[in-house]
C-alpha positions as a printed Julia matrix, in Angstrom:
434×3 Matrix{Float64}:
 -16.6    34.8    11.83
 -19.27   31.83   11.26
 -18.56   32.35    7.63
 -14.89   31.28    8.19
 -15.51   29.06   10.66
 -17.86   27.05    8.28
 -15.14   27.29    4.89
 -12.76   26.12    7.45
 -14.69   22.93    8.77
 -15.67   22.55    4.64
 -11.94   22.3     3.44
 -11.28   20.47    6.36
 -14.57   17.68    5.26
 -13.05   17.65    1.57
  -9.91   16.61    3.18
 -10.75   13.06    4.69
  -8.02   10.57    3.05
  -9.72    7.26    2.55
  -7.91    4.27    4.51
  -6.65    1.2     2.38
  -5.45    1.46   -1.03
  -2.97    1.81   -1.4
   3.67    0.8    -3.02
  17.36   -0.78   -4.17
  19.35   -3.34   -3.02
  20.96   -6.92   -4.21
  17.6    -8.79   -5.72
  16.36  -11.05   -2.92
  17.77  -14.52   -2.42
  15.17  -16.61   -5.42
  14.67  -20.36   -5.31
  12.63  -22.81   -6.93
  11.79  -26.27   -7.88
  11.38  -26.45  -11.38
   8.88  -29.43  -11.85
   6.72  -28.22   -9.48
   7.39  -24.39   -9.65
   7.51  -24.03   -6.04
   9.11  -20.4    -5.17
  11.08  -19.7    -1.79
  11.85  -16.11   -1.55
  13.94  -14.71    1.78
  12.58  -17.56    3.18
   9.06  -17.51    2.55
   7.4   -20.26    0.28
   4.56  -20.05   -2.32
   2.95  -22.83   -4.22
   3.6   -21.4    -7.88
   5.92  -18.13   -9.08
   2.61  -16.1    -9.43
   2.0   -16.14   -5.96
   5.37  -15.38   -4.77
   5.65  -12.43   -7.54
   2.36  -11.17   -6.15
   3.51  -11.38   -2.44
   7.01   -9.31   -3.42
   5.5    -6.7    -5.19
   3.26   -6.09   -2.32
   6.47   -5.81   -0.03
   7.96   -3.71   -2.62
   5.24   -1.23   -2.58
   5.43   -1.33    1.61
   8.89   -0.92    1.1
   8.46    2.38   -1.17
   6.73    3.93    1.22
   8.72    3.77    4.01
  11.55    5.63    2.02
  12.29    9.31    3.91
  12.1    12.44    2.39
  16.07   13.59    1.3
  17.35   15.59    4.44
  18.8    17.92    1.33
  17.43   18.56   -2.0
  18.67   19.05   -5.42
  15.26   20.66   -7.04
  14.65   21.22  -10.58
  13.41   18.05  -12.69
  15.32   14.57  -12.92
  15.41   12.69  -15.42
  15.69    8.8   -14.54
  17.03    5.97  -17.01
  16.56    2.72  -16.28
  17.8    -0.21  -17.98
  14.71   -2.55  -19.85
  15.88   -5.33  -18.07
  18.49   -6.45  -15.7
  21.53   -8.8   -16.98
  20.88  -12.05  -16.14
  24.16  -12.47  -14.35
  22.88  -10.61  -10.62
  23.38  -13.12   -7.72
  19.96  -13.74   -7.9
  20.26  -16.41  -10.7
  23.26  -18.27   -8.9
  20.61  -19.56   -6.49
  18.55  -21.28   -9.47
  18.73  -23.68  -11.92
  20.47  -22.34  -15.06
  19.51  -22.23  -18.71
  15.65  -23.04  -18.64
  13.14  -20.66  -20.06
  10.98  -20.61  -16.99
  13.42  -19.35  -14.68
  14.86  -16.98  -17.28
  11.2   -15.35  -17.08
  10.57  -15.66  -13.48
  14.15  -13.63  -13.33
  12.53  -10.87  -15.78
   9.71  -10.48  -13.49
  11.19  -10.22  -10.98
  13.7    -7.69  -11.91
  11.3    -5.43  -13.42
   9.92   -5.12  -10.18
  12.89   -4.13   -8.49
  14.2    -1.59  -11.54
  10.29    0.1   -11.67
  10.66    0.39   -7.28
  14.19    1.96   -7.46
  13.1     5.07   -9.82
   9.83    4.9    -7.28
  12.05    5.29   -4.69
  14.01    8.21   -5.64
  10.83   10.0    -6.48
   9.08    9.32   -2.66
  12.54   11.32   -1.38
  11.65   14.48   -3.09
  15.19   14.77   -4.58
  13.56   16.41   -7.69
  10.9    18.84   -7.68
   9.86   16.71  -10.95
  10.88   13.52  -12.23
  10.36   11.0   -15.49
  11.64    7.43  -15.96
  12.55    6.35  -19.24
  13.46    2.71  -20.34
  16.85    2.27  -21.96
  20.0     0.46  -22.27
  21.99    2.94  -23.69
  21.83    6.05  -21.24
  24.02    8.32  -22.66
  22.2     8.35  -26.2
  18.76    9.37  -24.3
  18.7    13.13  -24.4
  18.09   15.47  -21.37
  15.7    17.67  -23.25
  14.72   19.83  -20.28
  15.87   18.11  -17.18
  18.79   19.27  -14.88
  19.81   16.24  -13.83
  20.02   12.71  -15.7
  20.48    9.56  -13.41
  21.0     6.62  -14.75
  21.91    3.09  -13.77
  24.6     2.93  -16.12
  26.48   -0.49  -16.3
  27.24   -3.66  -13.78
  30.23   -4.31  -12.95
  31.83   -7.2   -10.44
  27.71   -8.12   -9.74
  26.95   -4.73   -8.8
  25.39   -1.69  -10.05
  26.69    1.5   -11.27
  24.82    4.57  -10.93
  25.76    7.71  -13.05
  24.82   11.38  -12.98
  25.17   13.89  -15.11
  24.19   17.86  -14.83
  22.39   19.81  -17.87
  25.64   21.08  -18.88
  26.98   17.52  -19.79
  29.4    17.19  -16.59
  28.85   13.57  -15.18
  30.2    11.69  -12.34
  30.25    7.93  -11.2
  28.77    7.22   -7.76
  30.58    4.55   -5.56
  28.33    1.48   -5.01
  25.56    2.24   -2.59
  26.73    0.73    0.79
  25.29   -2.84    2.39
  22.19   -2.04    4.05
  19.84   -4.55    6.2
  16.63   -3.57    4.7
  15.87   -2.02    1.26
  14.44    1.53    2.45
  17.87    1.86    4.27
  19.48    1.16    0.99
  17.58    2.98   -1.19
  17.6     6.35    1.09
  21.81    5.49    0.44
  21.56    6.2    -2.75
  19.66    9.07   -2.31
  22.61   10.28   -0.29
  25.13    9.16   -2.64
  23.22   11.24   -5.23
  23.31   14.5    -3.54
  26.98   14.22   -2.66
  27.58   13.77   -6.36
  25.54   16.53   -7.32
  27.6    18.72   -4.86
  30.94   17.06   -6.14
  29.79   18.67   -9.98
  29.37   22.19   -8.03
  25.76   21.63   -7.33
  24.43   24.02   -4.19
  23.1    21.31   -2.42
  20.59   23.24    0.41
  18.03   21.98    2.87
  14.88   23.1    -0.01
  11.48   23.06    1.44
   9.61   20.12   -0.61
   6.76   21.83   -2.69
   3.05   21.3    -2.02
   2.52   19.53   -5.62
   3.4    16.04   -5.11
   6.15   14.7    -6.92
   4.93   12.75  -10.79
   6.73   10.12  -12.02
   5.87    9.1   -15.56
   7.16    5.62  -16.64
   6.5     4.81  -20.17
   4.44    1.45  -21.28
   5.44   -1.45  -20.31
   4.92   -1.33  -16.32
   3.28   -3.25  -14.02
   0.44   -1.32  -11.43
   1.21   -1.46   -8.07
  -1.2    -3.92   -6.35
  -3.45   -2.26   -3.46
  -5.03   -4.03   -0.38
  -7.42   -3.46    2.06
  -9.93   -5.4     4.47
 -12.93   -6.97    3.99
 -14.89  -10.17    6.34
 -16.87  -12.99    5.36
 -20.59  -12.33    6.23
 -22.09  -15.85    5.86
 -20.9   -19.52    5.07
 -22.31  -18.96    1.38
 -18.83  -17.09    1.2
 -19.97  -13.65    0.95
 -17.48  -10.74    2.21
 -18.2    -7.08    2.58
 -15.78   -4.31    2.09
 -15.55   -0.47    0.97
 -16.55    0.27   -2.73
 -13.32    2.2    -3.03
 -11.48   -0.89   -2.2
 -12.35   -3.19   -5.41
 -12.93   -0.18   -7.51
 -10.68   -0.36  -11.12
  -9.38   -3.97  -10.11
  -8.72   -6.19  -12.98
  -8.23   -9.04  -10.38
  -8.87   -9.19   -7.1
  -7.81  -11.87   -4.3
  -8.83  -12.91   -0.54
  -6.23  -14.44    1.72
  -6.42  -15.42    5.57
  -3.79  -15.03    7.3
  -0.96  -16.86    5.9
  -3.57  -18.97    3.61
  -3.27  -19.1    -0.04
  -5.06  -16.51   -1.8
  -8.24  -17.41   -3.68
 -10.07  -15.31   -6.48
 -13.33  -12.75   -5.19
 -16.03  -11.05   -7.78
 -17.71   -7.92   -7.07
 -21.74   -8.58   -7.17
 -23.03   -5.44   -5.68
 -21.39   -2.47   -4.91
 -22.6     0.98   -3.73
 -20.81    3.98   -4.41
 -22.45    6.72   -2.42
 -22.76    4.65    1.03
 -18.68    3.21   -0.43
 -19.82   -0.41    0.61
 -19.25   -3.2    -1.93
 -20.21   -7.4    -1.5
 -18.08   -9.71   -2.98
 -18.45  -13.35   -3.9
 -15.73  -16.83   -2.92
 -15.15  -20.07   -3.69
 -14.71  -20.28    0.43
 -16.81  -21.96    2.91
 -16.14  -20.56    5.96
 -16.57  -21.99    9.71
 -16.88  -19.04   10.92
 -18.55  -16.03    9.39
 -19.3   -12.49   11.3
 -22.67  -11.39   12.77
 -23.91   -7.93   13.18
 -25.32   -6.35   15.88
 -29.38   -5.55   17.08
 -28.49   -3.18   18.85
 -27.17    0.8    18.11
 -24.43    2.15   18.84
 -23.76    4.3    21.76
 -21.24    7.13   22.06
 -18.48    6.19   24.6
 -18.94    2.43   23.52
 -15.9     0.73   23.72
 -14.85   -0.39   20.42
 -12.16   -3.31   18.24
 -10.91   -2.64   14.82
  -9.47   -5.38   12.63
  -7.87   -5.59    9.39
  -4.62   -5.29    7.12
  -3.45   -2.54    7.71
   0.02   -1.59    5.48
   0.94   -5.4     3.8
   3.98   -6.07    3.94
   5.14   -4.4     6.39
   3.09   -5.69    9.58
   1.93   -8.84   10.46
   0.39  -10.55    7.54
  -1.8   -12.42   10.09
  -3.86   -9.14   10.99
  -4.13   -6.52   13.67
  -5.78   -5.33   16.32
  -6.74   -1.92   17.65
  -8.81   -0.65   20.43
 -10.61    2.62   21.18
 -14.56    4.27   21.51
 -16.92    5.59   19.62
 -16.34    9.34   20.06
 -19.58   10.47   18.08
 -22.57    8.41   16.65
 -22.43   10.69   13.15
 -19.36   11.45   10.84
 -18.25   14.37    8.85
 -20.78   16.87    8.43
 -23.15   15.4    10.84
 -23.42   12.05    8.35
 -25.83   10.0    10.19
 -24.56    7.0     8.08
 -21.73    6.87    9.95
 -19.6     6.56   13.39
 -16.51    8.41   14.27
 -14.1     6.1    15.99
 -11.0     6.98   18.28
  -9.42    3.27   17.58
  -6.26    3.73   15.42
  -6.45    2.76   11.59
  -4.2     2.88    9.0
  -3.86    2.17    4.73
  -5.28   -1.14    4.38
  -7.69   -1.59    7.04
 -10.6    -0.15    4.72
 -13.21   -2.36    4.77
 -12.7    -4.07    8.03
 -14.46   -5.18   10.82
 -15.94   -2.14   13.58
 -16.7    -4.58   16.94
 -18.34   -4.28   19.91
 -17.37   -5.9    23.29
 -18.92   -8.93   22.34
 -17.25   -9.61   18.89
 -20.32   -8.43   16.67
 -19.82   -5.97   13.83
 -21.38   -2.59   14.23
 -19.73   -0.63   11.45
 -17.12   -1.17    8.48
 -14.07    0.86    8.45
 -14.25    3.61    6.02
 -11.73    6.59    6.21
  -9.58    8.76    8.68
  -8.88   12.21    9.22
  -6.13   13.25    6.5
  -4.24   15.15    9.56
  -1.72   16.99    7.45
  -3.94   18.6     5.8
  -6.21   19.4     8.5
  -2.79   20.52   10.32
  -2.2    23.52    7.18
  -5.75   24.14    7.89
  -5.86   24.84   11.65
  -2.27   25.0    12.7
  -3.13   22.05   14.61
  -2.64   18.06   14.31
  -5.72   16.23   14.81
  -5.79   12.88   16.64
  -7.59    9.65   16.35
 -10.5    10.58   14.18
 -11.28    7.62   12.05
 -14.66    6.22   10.71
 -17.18    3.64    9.88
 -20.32    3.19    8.0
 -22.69    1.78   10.59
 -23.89   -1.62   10.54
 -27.48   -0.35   10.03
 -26.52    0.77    6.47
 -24.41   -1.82    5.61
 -27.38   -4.48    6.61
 -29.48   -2.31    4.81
 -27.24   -2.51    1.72
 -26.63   -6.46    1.88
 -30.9    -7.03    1.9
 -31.51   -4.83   -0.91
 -28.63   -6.91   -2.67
 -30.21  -10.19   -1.43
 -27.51  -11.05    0.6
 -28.74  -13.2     3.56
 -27.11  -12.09    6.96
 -27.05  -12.88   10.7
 -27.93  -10.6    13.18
 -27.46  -11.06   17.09
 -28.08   -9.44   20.4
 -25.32   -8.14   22.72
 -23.61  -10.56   24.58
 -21.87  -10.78   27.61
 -18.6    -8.79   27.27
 -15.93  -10.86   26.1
 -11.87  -10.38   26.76
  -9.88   -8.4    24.03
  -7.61  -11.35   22.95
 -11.17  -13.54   22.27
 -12.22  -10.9    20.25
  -9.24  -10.99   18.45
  -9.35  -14.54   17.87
 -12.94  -14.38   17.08
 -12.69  -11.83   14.03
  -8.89  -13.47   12.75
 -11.57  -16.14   11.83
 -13.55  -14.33    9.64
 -11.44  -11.12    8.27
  -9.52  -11.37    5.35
  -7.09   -9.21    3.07
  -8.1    -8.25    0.09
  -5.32   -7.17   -3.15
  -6.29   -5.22   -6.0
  -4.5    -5.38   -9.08
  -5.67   -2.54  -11.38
């Protein structure tokens, strides 16, 4: 019995998801001043088309995620063939100036964003038990090799899109247009619809199919961009330092800091440690106010504020706020390094701030409980079992890196909302681009 017991709590260990990293309708209302390159998009400004093009395809990604799984199920593999780019004559142009070469290529951009996130989104709904996305203008010459089903955005017509699919044995059928929905998930989960009603219009047995264990692949050729990933991280001193999780900045090409609804500025990795996942990075930013780290350890029962990230794009990009205790002053497998936290966290707060009742830092969120799995495990769901590396390894990891820090004793207990304005100060979010 102990020997199950223990493979049970061992599968369960190997389990833990980390937290952060880490993904359609009309294209979104585009406009821009060309001597200045000044981008409005649905209403939100950015000071130069990089910016705004890094801002959407964070929504995008949000927006990906947030697709459901298809109610019904068509199985076997799809084949998806998307056009290499988008004709220029979408509403999206009619809101900027015509003809120049700029806004020809902010268009491009922009629309390969939206054509890579619409074959994403048909593979996050589990239609197909496989899928591949190949680039293409001319659908009907690219072969079906071994696929079941070919889908294909097929033409435009009257400023829409037309979607086409067609079985292995060559039968193909137009969908209608996808109808008007007020967010993109809604629309995209429409066309998932509209696809399995087309499927059962060529004689397809459409059935309720359990989704299989292996997550769905989608291979898209050269030629795409990587998603961007985010997570947390806080300034530790006016020198502009920040601290995050290794697995945060790990693979990024670039990496940027932003506060709140601040421009984002460029950060460098300059120490990073693997094993404890802790990683210091470097800014051009001064800050006023910078976090300080607690004298004195942790207690179990301690009450306890996370903030951070979590899920850009689709919260508040100004950060949140959750509350909770310390339910045990060691992690996963008895790891002494860390604390295991009750406060809610989510993808994206990685790397964030673990406070105490007076605003100082005694861990950095690291992981939570991947509760699916656990749930195939033990038949049960687990709840609210997240964790942080404790501050005492974190300061250790910033002196050996000789990374000055402040340190301060416990303070009278301050109100949750002046904790909350107290780390909004110094936390930041942090995007990957790999």
């Amino acid at each position: 019995m102990r020997e199950i017991q223990q493979a049970v709590a061992w599968s369960i260990i190997g389990m833990v998801a980390l937290v952060g990293c880490n993904p359609q309708n009309p294209p979104p209302t585009v406009t821009t001043a060309p001597s200045q390159f000044a981008v409005t998009i649905e209403g939100i400004s950015y000071p130069s088309w990089e910016r705004a093009l890094e801002a959407t395809r964070l929504k995008v990604d949000a927006e990906v995620e947030r697709v459901p799984l298809a109610s019904v199920r068509l199985g076997g593999r799809g084949l998806v063939v998307m056009p290499t780019r988008v004709p220029m004559e979408l509403d999206s142009e009619r809101t900027l100036p015509k003809g120049t070469p700029q806004v020809r290529s902010m268009l491009t951009d922009i629309n390969e964003v939206q054509i890579l996130a619409t074959s994403r989104a048909v593979a996050k709904s589990k239609l197909f038990d496989s899928m591949s996305v190949v680039r293409s203008d001319n659908a009907a010459s690219v072969p079906m090799e071994d696929a079941d089903y070919k889908l294909s955005l097929a033409k435009f017509a009257n400023g829409g899109a037309q979607w086409r699919l067609v079985k292995a044995d060559g039968k193909g059928i137009d969908l209608p247009p996808p109808p008007a929905a007020v967010n993109r998930p809604a629309w995209w989960n429409g066309l998932n619809i509209l696809i399995t009603n087309a499927a059962a219009d060529l004689g397809v047995s459409v059935a309720r199919r359990p989704v299989p264990e292996s997550v769905t692949k989608v291979a898209v050729p050269g030629g795409s961009q990587p998603a961007a990933t985010s997570g947390t991280g806080f300034f530790i001193s006016r020198d502009g330092y920040v601290l995050t999780n290794a697995h945060v900045v790990n693979g990024c090409k670039t990496l940027k800091l932003q506060r709140g609804g601040d421009v984002p500025v460029d950060a460098v990795t300059v120490a990073q440690d693997n094993t404890n996942d802790l990683a210091v990075l470097k800014t051009p930013v001064s800050p006023a106010t910078f976090a300080h780290f607690s004298t004195v350890p942790a207690r179990q029962g301690q009450d306890v504020v996370v903030y951070g990230f979590p899920l850009a794009g689709m919260l508040a990009p100004q950060g949140n706020l959750s509350t909770g205790v310390i339910s045990a002053v060691a992690g996963l497998a008895n790891d002494t390094r860390q604390l295991q936290i009750s406060a809610p966290v989510q993808p994206g707060n990685s790397g964030g701030p673990l406070l105490d009742g007076s605003g100082n830092v005694i861990g950095v969120i690291v992981s939570k409980m991947n509760a699916l799995n656990v749930a195939k495990i033990t038949g049960d769901i687990p709840q609210n079992i997240n964790f942080a590396i404790k501050a005492s390894a974190a300061l250790e990891f910033l002196q050996s890196n000789g990374v000055a820090t402040d340190t301060q004793a416990a303070r009278k207990t301050l109100p949750t909302a002046d904790i909350a304005d107290h780390a909004k100060a110094f936390t930041v979010m942090l995007t990957c681009q790999k």
